[in-house]
N, C-alpha and C positions, 0 to 999 in steps of 0.2 A: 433092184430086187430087195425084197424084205432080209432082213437077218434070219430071219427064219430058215428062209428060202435057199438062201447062201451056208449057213451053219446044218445044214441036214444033211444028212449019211446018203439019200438019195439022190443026188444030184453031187457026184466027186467031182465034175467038170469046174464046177463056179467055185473062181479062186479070189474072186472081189465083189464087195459092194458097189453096187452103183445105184444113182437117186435120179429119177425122171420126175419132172414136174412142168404139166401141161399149160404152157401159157402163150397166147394170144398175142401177137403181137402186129405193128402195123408196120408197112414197107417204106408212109410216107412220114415217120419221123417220128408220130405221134406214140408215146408209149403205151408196151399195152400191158396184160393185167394175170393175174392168176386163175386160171378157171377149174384149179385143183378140187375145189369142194361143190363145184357146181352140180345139181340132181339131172337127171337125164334133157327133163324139160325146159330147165334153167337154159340150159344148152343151146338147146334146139332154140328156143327164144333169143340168145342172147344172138348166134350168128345172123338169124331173119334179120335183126335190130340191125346188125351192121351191114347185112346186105341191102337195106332196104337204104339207110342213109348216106353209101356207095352210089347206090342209082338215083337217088334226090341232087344228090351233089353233082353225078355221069350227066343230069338233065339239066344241069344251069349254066350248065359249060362257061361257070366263070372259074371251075377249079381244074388247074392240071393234075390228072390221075395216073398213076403208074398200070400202063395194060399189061404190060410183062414184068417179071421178075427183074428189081434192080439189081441186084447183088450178082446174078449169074450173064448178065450184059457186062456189066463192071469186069467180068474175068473172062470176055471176047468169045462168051457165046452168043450164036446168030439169033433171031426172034426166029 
């Protein structure tokens, strides 16, 4: 939340600052990126791009792809 948000008389609950910042990232190793400043359709562009390069790669099946979440198999949940 902003300091604003935080330091305002209306809201007496909020007793800390905290900072979110939206980034992208990828399951299979590859690092990913800040999509903080990105405009509504940047956006919308930027997922299609990686959806689209997901199923180019899904279609050559010379790449192993992660179908489920690595991270929550890692801690012995079922698919």
């Amino acid at each position: 939340m902003s300091d604003t948000v935080v330091g305002s008389l209306s809201f007496p609950t909020i007793t800390e600052e905290e900072n979110y910042e939206p980034i992208c990232y990828f399951a299979d190793g590859r690092r990913g990126y800040s999509i903080k400043y990105m405009q509504k359709d940047e956006l919308i562009t930027d997922v299609l791009r990686q959806y689209e390069r997901y199923v180019k790669m899904l279609a050559t099946g010379k790449h192993d792809l992660y179908l489920s979440d690595k991270v929550h198999l890692e801690q012995g949940e079922k698919r």
